[in-house]
PQR file with spaces between the fields and no chain letter, atoms N, CA, C, O and H, PARSE charges and radii, in Angstrom:
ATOM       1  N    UNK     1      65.529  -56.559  -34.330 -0.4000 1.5000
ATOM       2  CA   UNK     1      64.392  -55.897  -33.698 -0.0000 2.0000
ATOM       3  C    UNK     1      63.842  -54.820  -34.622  0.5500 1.7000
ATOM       4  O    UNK     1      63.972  -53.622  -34.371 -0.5500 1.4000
ATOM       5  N    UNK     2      63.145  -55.349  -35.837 -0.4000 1.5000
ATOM       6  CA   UNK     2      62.896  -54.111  -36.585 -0.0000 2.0000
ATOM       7  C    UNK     2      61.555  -53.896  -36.119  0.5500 1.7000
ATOM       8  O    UNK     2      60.662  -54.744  -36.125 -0.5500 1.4000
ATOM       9  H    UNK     2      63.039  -56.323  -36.041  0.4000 1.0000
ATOM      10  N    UNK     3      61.479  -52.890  -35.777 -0.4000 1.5000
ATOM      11  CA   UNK     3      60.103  -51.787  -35.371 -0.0000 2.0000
ATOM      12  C    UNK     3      59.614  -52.185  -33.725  0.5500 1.7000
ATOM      13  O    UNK     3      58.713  -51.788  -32.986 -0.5500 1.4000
ATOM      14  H    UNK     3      62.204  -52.202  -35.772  0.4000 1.0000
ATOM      15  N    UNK     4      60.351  -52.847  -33.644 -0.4000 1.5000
ATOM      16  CA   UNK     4      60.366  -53.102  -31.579 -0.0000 2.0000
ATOM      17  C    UNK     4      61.381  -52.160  -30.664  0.5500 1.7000
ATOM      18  O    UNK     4      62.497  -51.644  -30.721 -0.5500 1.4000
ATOM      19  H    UNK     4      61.083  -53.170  -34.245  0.4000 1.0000
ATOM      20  N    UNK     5      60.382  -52.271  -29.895 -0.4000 1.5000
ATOM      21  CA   UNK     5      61.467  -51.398  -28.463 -0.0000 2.0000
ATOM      22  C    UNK     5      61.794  -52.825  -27.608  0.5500 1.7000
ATOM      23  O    UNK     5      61.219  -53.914  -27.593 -0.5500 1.4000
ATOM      24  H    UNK     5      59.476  -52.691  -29.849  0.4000 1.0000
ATOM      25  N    UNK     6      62.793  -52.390  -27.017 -0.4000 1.5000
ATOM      26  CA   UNK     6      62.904  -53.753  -25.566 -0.0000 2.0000
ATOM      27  C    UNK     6      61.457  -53.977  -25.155  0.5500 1.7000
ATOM      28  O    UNK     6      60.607  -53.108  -25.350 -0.5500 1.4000
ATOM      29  H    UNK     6      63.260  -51.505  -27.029  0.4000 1.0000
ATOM      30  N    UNK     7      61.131  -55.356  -24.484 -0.4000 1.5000
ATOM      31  CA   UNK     7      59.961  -55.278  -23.289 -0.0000 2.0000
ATOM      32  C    UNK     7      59.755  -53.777  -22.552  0.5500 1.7000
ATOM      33  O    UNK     7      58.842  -52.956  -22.636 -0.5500 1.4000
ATOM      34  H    UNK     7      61.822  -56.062  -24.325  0.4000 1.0000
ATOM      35  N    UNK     8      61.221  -53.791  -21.668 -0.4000 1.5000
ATOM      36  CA   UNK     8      61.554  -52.691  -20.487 -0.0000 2.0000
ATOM      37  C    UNK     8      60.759  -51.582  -21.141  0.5500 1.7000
ATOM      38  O    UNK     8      59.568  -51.430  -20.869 -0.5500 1.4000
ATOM      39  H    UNK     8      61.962  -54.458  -21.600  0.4000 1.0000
ATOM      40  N    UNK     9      61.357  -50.857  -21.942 -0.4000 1.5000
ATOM      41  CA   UNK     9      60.748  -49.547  -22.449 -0.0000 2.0000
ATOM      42  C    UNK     9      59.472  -49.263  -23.200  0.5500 1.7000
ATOM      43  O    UNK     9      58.891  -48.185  -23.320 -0.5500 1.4000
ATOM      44  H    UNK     9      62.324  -50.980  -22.163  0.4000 1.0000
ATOM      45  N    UNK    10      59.036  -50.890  -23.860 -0.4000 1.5000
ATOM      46  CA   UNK    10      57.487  -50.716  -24.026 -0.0000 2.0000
ATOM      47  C    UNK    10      56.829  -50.697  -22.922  0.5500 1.7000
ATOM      48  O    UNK    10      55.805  -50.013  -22.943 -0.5500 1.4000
ATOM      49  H    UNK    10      59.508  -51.766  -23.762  0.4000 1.0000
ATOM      50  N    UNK    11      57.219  -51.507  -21.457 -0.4000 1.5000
ATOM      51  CA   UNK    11      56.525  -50.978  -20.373 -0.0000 2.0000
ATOM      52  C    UNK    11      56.802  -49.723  -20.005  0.5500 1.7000
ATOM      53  O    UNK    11      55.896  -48.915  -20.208 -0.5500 1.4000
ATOM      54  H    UNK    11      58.051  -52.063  -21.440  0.4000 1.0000
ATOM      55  N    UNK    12      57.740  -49.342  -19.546 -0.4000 1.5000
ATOM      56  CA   UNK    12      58.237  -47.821  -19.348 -0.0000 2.0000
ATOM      57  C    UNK    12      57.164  -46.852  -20.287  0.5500 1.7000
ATOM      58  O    UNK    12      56.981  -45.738  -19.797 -0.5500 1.4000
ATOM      59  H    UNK    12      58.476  -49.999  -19.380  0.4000 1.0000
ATOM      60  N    UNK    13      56.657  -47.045  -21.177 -0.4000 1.5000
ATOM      61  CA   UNK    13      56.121  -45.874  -22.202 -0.0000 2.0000
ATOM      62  C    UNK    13      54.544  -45.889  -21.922  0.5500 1.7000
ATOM      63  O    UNK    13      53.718  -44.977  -21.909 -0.5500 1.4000
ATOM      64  H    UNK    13      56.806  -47.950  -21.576  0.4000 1.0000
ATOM      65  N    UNK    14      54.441  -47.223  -21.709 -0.4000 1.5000
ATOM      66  CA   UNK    14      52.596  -47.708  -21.629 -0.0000 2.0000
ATOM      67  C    UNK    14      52.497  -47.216  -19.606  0.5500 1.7000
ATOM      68  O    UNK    14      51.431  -46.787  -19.166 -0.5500 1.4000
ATOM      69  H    UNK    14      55.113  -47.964  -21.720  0.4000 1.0000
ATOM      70  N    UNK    15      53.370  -47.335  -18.945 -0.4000 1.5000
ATOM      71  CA   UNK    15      53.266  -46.934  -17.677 -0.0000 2.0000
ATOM      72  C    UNK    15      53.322  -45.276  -17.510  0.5500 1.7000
ATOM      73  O    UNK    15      52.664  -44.672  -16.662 -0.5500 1.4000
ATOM      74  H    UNK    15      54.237  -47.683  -19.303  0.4000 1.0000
ATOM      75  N    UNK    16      54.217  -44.649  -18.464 -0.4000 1.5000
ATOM      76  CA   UNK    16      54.035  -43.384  -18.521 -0.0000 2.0000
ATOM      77  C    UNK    16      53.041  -42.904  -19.115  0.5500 1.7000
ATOM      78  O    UNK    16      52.599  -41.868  -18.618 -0.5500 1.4000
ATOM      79  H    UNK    16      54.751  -45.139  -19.153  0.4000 1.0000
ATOM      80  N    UNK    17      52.272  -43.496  -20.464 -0.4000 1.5000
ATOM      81  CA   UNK    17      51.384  -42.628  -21.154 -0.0000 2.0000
ATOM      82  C    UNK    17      49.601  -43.237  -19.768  0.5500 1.7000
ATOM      83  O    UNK    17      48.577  -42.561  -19.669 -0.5500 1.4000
ATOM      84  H    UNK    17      52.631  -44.337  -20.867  0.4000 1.0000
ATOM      85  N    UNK    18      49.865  -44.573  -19.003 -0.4000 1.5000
ATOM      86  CA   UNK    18      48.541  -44.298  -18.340 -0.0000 2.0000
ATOM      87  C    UNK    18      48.947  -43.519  -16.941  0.5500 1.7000
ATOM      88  O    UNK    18      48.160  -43.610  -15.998 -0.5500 1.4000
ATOM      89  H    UNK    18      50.696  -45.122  -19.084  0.4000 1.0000
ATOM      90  N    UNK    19      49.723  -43.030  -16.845 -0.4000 1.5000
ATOM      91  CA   UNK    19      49.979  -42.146  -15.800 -0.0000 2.0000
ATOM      92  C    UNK    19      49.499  -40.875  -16.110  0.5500 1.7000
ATOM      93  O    UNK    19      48.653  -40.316  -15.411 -0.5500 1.4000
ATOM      94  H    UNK    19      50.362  -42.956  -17.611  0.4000 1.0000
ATOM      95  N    UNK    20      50.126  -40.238  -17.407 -0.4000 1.5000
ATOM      96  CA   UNK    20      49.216  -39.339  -18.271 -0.0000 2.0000
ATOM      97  C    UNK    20      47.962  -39.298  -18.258  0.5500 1.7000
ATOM      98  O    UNK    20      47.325  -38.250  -18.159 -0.5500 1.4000
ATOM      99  H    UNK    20      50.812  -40.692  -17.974  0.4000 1.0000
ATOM     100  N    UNK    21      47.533  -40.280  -18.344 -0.4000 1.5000
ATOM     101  CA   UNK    21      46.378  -40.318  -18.475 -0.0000 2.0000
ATOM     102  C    UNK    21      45.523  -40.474  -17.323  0.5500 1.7000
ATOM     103  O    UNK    21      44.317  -40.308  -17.506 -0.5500 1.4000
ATOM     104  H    UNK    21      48.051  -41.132  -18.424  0.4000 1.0000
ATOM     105  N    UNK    22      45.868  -40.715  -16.364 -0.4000 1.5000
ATOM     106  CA   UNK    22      45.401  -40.512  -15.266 -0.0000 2.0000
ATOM     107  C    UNK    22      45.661  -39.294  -14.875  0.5500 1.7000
ATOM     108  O    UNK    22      44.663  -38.786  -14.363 -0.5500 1.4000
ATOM     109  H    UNK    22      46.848  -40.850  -16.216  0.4000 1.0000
ATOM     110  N    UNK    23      46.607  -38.580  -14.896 -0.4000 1.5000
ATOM     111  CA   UNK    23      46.904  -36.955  -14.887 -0.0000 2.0000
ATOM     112  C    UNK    23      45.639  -36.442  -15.312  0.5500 1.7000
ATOM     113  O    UNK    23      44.870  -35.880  -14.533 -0.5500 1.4000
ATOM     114  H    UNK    23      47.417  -38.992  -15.311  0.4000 1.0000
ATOM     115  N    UNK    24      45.325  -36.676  -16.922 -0.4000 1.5000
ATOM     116  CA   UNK    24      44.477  -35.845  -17.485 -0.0000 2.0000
ATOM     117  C    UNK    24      42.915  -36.345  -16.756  0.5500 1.7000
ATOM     118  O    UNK    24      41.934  -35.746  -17.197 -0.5500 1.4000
ATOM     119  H    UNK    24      45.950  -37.133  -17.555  0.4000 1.0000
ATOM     120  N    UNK    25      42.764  -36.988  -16.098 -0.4000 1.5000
ATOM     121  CA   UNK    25      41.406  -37.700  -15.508 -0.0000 2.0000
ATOM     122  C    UNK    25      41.360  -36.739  -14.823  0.5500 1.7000
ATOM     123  O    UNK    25      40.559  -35.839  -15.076 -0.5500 1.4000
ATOM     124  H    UNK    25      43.561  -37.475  -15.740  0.4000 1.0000
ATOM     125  N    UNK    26      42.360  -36.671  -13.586 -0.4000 1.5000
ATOM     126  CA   UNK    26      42.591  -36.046  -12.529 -0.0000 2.0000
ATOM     127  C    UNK    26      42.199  -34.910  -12.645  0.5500 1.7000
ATOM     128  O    UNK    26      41.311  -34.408  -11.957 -0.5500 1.4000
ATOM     129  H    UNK    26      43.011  -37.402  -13.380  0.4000 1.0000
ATOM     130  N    UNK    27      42.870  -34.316  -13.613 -0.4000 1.5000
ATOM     131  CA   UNK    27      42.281  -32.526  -14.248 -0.0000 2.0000
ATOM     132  C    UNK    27      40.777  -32.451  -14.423  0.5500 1.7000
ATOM     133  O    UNK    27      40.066  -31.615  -13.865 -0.5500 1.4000
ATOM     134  H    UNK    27      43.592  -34.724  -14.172  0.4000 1.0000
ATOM     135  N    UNK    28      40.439  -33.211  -15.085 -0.4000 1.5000
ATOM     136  CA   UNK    28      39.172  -33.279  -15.568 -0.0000 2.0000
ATOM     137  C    UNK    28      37.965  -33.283  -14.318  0.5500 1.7000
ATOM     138  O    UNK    28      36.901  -32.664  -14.309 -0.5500 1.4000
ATOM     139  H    UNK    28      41.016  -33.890  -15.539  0.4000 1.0000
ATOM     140  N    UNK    29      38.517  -34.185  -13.305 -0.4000 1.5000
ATOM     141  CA   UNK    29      37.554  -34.564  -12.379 -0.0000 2.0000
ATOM     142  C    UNK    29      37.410  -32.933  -11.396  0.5500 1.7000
ATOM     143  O    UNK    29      36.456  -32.341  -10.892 -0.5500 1.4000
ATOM     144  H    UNK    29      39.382  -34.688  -13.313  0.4000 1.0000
ATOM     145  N    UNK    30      38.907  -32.661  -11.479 -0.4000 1.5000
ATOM     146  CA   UNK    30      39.052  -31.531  -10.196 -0.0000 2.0000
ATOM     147  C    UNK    30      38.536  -30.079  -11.158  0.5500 1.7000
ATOM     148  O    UNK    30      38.127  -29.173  -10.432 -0.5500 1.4000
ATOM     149  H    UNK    30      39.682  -33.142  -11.888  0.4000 1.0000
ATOM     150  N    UNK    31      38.508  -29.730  -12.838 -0.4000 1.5000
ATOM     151  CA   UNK    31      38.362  -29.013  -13.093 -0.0000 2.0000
ATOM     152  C    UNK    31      35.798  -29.044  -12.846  0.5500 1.7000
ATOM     153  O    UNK    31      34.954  -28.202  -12.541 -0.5500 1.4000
ATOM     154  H    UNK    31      38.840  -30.466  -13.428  0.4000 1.0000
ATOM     155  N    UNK    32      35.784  -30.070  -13.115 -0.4000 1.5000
ATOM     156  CA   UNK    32      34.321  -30.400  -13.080 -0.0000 2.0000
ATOM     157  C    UNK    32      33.695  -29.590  -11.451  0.5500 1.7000
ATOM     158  O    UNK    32      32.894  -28.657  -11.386 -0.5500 1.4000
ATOM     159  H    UNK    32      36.470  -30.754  -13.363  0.4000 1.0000
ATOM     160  N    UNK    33      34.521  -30.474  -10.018 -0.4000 1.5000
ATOM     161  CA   UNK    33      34.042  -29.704   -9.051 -0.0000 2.0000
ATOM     162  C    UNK    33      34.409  -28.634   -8.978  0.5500 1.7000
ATOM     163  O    UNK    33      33.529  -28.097   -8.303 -0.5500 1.4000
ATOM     164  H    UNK    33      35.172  -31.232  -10.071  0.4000 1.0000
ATOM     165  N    UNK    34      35.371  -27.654   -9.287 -0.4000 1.5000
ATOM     166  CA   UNK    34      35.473  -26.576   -9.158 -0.0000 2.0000
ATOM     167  C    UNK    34      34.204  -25.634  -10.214  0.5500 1.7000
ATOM     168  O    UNK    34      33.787  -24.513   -9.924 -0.5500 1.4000
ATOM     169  H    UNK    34      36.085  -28.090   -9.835  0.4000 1.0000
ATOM     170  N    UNK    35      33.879  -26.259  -11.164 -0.4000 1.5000
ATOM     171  CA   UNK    35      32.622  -26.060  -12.192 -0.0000 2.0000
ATOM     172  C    UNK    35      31.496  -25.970  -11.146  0.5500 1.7000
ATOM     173  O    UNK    35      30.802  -24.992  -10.869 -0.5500 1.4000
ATOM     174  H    UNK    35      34.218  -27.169  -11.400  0.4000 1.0000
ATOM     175  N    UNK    36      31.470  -27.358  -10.570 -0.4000 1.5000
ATOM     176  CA   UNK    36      30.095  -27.548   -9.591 -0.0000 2.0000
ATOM     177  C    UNK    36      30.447  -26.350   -8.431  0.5500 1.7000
ATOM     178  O    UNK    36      29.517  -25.574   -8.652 -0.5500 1.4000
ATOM     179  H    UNK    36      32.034  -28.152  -10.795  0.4000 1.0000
ATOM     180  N    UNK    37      31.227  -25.743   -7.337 -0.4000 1.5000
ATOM     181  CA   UNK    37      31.548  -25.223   -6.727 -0.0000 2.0000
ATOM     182  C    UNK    37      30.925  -23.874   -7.089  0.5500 1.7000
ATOM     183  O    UNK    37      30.157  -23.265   -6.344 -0.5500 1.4000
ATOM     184  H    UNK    37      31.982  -26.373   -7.158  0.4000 1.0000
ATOM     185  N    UNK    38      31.408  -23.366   -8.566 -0.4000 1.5000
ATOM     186  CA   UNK    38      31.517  -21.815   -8.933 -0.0000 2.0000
ATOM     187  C    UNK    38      30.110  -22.221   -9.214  0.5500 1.7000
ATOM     188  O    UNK    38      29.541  -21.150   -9.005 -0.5500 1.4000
ATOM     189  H    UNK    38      32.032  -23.860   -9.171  0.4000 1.0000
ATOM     190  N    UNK    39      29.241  -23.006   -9.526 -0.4000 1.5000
ATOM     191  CA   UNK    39      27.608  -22.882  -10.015 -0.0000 2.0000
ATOM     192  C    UNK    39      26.911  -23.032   -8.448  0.5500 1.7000
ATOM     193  O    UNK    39      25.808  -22.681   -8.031 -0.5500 1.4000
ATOM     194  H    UNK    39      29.703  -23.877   -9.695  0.4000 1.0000
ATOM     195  N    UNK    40      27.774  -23.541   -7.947 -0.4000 1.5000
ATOM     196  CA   UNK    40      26.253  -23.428   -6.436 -0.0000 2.0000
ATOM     197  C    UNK    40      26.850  -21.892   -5.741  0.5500 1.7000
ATOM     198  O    UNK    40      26.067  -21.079   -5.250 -0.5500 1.4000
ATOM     199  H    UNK    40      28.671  -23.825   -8.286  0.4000 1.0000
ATOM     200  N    UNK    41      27.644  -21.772   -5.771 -0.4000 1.5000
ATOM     201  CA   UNK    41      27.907  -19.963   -5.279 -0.0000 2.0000
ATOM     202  C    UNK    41      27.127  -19.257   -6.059  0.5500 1.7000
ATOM     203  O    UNK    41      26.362  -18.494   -5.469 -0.5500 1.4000
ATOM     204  H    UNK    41      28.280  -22.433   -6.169  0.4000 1.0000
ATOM     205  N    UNK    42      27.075  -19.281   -7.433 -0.4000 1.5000
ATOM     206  CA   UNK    42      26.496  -18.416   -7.689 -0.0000 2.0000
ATOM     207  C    UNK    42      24.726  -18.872   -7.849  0.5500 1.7000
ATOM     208  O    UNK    42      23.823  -18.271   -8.430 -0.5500 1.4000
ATOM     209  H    UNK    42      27.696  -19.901   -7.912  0.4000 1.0000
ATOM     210  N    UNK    43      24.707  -19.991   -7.182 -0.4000 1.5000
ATOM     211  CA   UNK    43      22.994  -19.783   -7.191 -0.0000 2.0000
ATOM     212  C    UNK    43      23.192  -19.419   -5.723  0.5500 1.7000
ATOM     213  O    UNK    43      22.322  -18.604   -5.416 -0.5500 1.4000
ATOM     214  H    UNK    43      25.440  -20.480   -6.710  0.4000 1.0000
ATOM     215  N    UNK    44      23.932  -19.681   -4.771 -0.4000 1.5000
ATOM     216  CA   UNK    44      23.599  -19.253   -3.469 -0.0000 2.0000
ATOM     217  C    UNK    44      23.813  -17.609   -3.391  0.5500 1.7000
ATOM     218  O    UNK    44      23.255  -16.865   -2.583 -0.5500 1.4000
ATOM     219  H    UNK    44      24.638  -20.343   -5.020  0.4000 1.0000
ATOM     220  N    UNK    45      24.776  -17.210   -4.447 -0.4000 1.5000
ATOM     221  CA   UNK    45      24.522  -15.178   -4.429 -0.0000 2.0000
ATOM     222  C    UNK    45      23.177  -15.309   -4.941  0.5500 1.7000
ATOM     223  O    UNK    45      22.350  -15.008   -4.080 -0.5500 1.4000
ATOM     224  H    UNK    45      25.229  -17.814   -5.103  0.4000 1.0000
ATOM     225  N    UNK    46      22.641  -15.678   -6.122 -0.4000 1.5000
ATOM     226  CA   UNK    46      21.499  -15.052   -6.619 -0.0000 2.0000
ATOM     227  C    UNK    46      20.275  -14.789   -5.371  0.5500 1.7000
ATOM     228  O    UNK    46      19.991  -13.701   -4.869 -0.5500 1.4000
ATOM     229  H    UNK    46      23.313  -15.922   -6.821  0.4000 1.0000
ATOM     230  N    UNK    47      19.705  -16.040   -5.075 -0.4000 1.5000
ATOM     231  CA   UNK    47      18.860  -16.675   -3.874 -0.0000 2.0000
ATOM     232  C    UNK    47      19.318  -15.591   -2.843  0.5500 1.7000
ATOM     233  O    UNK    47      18.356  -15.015   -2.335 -0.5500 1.4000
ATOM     234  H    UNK    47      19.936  -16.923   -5.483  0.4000 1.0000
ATOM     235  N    UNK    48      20.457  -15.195   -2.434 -0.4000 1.5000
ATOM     236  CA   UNK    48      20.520  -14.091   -1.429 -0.0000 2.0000
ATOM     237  C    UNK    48      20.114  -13.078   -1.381  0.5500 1.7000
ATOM     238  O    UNK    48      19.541  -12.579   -0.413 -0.5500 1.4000
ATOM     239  H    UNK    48      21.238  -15.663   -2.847  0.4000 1.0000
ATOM     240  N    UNK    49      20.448  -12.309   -2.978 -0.4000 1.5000
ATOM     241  CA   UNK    49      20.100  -11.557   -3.699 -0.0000 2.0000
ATOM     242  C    UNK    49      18.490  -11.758   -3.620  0.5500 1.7000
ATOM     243  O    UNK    49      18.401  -10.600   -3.212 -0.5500 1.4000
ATOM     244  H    UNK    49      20.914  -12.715   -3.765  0.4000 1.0000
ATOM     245  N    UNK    50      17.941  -11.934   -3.630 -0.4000 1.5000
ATOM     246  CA   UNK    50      16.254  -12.808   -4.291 -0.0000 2.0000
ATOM     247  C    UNK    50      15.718  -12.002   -2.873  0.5500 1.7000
ATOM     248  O    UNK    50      14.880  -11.106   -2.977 -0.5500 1.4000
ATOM     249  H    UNK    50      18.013  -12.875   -3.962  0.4000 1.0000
ATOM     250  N    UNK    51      16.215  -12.356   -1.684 -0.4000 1.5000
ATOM     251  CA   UNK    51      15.495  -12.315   -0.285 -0.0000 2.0000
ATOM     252  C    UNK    51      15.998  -11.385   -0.016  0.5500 1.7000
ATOM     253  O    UNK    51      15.602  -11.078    1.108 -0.5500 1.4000
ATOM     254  H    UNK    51      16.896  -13.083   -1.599  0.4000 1.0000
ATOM     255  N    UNK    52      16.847  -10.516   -0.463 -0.4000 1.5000
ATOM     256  CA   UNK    52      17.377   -9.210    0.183 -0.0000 2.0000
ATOM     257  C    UNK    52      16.460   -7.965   -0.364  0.5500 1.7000
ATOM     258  O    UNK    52      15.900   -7.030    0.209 -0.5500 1.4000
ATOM     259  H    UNK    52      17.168  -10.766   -1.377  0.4000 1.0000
ATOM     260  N    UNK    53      16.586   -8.489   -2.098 -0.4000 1.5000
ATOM     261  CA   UNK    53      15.616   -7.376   -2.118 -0.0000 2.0000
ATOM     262  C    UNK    53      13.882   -7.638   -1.897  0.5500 1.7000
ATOM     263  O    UNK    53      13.148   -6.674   -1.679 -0.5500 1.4000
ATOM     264  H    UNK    53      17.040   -9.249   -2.564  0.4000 1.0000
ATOM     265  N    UNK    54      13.255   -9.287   -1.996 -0.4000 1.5000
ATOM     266  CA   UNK    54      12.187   -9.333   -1.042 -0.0000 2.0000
ATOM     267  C    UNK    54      11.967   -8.197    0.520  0.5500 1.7000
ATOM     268  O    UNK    54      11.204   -7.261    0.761 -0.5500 1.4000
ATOM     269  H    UNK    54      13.852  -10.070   -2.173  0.4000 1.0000
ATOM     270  N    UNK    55      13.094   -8.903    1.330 -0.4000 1.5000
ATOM     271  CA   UNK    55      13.263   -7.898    2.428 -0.0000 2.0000
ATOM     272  C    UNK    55      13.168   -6.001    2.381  0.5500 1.7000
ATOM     273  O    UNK    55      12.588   -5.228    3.143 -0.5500 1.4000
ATOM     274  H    UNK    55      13.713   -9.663    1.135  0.4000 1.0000
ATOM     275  N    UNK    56      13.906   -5.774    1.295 -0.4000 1.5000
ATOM     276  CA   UNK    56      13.764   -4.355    1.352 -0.0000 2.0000
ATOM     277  C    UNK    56      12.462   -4.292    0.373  0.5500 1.7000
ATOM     278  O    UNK    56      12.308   -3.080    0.220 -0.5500 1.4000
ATOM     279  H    UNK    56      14.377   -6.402    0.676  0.4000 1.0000
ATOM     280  N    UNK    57      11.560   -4.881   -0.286 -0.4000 1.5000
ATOM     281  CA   UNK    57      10.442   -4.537   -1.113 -0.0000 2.0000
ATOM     282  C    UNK    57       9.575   -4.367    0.658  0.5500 1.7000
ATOM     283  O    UNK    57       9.373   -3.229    1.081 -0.5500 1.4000
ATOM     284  H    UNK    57      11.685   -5.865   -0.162  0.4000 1.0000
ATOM     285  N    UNK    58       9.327   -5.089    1.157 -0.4000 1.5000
ATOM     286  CA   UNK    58       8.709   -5.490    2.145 -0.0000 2.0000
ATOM     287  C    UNK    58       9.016   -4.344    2.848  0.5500 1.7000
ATOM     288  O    UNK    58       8.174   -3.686    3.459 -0.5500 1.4000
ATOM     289  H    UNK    58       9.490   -6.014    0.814  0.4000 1.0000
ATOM     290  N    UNK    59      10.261   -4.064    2.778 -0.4000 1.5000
ATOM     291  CA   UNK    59      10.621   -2.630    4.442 -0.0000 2.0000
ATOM     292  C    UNK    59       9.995   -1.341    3.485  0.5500 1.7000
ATOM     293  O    UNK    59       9.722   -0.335    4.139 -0.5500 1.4000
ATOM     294  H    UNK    59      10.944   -4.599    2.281  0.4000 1.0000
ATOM     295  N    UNK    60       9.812   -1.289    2.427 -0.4000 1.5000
ATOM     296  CA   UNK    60       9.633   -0.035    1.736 -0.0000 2.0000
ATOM     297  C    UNK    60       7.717    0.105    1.989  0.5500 1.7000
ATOM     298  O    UNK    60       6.955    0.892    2.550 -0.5500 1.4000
ATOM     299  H    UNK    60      10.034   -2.106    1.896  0.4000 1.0000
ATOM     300  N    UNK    61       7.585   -1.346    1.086 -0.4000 1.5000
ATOM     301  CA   UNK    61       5.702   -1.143    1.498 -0.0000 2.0000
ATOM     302  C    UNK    61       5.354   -0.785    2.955  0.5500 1.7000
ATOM     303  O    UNK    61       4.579    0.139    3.201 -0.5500 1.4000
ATOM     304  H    UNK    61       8.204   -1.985    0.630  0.4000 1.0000
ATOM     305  N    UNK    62       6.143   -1.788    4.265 -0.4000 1.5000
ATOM     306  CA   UNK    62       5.694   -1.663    5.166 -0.0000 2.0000
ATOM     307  C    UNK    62       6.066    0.299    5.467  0.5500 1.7000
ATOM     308  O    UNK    62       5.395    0.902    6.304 -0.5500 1.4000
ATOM     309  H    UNK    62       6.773   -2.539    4.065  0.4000 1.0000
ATOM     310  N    UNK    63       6.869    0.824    4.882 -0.4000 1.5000
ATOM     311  CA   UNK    63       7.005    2.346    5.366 -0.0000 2.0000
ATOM     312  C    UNK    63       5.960    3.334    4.630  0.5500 1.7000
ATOM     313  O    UNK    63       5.447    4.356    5.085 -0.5500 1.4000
ATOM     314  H    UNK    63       7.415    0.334    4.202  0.4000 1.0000
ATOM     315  N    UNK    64       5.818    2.829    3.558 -0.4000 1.5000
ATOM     316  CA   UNK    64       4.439    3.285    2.907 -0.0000 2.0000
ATOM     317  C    UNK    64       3.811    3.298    4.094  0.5500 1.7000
ATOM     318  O    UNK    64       4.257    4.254    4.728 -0.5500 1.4000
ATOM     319  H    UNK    64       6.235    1.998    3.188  0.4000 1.0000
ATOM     320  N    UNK    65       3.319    2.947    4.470 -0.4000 1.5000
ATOM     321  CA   UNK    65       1.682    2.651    5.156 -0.0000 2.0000
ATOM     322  C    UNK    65       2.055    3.284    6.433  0.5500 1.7000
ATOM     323  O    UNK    65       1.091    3.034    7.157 -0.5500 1.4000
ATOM     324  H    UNK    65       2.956    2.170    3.955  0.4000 1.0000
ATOM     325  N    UNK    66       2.692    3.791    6.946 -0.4000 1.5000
ATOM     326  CA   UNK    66       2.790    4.868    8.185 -0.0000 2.0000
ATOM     327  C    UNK    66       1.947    5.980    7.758  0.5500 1.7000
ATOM     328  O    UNK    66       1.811    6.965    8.484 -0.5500 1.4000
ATOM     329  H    UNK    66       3.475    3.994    6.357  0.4000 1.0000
């Protein structure tokens, strides 16, 4: 058997490295929505932000004018 493994352990190695590799998918996929997650929070702070101080531009003019 020069430069061979058994069958057994060439499967054993090719079953572990796509398990790996499905590991690293896995990361990838769950690190992406947590990406998508932290980008719509922070457009949903900004946009809050946006209408809050709309709202207080608005409460300030409307106190002007008393």
């Amino acid at each position: 058997m020069l430069g061979r493994q058994d069958p057994a352990r060439e499967r054993e190695q090719r079953q572990r490295n796509e398990e790996r590799e499905q590991d690293r998918q896995d990361t990838r996929d769950w690190q992406r929505r947590v990406n998508d997650d932290f980008a719509r929070l922070a457009e949903d702070n900004r946009r809050r932000d946006e209408e809050r101080q709309a709202r207080e531009r608005a409460e300030r003019e409307r106190q002007g004018r008393r």
